[in-house]
FINUVEX-241517 format. One record per residue: residue in one letter; x, z, y negated of N, C-alpha, C, O in turn. Coordinates in steps of 0.02 Angstrom, whole numbers, padded with zeros to 5 digits. Last residue first. Example, Ala and Ser with C-alpha at 12.3 -4.5 7.8 and 13.67 -1.06 7.14 Angstrom:
! residues 2
- S/00642/00354/00112/00684/00357/00053/00645/00394/-00002/00670/00402/-00057
- A/00660/00390/00284/00615/00390/00225/00660/00390/00165/00712/00423/00166
This chain:
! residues 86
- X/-01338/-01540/00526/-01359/-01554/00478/-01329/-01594/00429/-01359/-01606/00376
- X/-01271/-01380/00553/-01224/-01457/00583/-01235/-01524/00551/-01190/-01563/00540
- X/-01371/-01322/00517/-01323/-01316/00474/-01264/-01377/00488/-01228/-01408/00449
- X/-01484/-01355/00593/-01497/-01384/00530/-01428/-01368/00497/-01419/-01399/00444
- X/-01428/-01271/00738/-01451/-01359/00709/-01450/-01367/00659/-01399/-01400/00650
- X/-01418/-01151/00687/-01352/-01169/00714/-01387/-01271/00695/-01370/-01314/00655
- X/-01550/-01116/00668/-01507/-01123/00618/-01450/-01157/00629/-01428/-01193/00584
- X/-01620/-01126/00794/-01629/-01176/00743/-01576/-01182/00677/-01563/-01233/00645
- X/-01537/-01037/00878/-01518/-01116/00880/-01544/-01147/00835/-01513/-01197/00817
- X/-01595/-00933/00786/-01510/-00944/00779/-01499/-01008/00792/-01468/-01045/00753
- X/-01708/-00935/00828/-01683/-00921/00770/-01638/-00940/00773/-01644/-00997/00751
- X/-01688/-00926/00977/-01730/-00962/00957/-01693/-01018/00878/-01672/-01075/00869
- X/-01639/-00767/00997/-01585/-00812/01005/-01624/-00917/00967/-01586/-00958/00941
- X/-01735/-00702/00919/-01706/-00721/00886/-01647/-00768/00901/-01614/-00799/00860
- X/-01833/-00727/01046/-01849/-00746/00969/-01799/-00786/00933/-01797/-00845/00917
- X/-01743/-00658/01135/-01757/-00714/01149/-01785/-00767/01082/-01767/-00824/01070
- X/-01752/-00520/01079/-01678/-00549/01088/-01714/-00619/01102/-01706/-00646/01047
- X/-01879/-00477/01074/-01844/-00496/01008/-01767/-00518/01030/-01729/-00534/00985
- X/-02016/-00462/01130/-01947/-00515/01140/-01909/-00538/01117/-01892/-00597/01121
- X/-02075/-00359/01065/-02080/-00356/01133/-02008/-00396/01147/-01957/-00369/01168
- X/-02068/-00420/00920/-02056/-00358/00930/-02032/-00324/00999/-01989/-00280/01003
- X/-02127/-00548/00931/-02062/-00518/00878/-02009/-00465/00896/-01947/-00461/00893
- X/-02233/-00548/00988/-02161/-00567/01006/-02097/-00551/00984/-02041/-00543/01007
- X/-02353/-00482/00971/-02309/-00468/00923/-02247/-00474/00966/-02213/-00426/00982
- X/-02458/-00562/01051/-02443/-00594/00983/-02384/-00548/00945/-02363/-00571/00891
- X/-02373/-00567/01206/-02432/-00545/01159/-02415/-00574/01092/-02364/-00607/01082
- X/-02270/-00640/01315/-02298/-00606/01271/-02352/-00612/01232/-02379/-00667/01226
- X/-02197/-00750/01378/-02222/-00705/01415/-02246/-00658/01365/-02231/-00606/01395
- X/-02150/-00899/01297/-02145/-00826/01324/-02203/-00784/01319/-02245/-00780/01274
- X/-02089/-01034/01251/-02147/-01007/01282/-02135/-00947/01323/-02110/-00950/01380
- X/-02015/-01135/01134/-01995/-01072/01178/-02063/-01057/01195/-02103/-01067/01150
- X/-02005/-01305/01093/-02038/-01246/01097/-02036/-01193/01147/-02054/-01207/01204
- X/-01910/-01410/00999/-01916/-01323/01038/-01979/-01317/01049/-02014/-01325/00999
- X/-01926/-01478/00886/-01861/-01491/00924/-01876/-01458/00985/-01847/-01484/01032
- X/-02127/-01500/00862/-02033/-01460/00857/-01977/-01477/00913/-01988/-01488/00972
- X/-02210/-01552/00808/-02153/-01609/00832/-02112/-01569/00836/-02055/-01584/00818
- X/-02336/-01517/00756/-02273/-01510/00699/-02227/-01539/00745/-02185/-01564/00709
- X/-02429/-01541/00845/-02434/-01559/00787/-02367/-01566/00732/-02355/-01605/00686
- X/-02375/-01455/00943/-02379/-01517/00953/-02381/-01548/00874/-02332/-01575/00850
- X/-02408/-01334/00860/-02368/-01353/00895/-02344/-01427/00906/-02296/-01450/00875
- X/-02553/-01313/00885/-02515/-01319/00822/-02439/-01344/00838/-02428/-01394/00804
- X/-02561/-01354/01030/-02587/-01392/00984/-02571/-01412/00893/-02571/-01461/00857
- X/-02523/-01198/01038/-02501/-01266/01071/-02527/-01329/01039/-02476/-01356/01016
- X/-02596/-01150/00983/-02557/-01136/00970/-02507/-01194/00999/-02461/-01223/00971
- X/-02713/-01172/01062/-02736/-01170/01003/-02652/-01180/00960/-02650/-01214/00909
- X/-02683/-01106/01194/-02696/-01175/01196/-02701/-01190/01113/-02683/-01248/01108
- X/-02680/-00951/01149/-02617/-01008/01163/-02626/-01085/01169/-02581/-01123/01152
- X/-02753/-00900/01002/-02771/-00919/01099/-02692/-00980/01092/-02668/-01022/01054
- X/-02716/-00793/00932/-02702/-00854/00925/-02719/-00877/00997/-02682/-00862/01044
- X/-02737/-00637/00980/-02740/-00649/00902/-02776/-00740/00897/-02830/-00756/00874
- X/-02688/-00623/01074/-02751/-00624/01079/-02784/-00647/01004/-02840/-00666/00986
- X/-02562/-00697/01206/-02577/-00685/01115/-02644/-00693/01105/-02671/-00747/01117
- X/-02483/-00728/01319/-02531/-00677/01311/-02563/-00657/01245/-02587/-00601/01237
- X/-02394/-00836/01267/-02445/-00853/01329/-02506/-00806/01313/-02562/-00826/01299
- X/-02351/-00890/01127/-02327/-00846/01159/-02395/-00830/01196/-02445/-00814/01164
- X/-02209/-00994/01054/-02273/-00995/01094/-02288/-00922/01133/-02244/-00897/01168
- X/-02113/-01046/00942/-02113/-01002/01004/-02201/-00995/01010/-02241/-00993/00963
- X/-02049/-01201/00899/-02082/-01168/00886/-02087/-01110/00940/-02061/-01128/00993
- X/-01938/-01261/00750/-01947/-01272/00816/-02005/-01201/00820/-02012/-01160/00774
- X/-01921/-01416/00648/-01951/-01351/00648/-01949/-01329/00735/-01958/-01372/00778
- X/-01861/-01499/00495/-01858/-01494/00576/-01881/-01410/00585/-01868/-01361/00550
- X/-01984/-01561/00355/-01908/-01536/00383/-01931/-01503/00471/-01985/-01490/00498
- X/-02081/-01645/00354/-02027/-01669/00343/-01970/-01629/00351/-01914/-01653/00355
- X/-02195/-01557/00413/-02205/-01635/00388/-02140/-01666/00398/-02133/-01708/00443
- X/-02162/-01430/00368/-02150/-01457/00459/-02148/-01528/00448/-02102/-01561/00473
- X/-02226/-01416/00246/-02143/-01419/00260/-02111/-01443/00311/-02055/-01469/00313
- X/-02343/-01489/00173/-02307/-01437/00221/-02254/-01437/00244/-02246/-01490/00275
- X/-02412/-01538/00033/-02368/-01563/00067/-02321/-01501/00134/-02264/-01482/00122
- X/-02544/-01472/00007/-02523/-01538/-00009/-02470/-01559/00040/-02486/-01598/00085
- X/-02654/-01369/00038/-02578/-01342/00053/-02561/-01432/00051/-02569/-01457/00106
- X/-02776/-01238/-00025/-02766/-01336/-00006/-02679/-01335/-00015/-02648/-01308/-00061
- X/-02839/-01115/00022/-02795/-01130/-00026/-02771/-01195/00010/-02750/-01198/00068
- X/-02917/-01036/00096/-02955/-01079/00081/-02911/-01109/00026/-02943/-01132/-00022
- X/-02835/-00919/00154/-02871/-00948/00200/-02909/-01020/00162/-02930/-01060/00203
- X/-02792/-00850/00041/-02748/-00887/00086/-02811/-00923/00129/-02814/-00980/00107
- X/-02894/-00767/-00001/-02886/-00830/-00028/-02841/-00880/00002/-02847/-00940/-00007
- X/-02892/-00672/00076/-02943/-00710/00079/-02944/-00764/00068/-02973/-00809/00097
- X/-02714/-00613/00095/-02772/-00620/00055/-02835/-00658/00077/-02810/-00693/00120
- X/-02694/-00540/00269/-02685/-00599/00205/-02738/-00585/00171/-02791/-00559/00190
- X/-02635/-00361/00290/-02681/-00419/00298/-02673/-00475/00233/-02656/-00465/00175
- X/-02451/-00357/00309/-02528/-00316/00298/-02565/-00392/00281/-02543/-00448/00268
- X/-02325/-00260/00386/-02380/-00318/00383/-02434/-00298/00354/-02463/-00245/00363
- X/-02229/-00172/00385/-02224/-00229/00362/-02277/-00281/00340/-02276/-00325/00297
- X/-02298/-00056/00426/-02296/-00036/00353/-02273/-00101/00336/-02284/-00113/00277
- X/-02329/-00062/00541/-02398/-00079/00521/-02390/-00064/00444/-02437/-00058/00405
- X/-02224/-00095/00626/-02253/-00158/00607/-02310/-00149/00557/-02340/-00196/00532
């Protein structure tokens, strides 16, 4: 993970984002209880905010990805399997 990721620019953080995509297209979301990065109540809230079809809530740390990656990606798939029926 530590040759995929690398820290955001600075400037991401203060860049005015007009129209967001959750706004108007369908989004679902995973939540993940033990995430030290994102306090989960915080995340939940983002969440709420975007109206997802979903939200998966699992038992993990912030690199879900990685720990719960069959559950993630089964996630992934129903969102795709939705928007392609679409």
């Amino acid at each position: 993970m530590s040759v995929a990721q690398k820290a955001p620019l600075a400037s991401t953080f203060g860049d005015t984002i007009t129209a967001p995509a959750w706004k108007v297209k369908p989004s679902w979301y995973q939540l993940s209880t033990d995430d030290r990065m994102i306090h989960p109540d915080n995340q939940y809230r983002m969440a709420e905010r975007m109206k997802p079809r979903r939200i998966l809530t699992l038992d993990a740390s912030h690199a879900s990805l990685a720990s719960r990656a069959g559950e993630v990606a089964a996630l992934i798939d129903e969102a795709a399997k939705a928007v392609a029926k679409a």
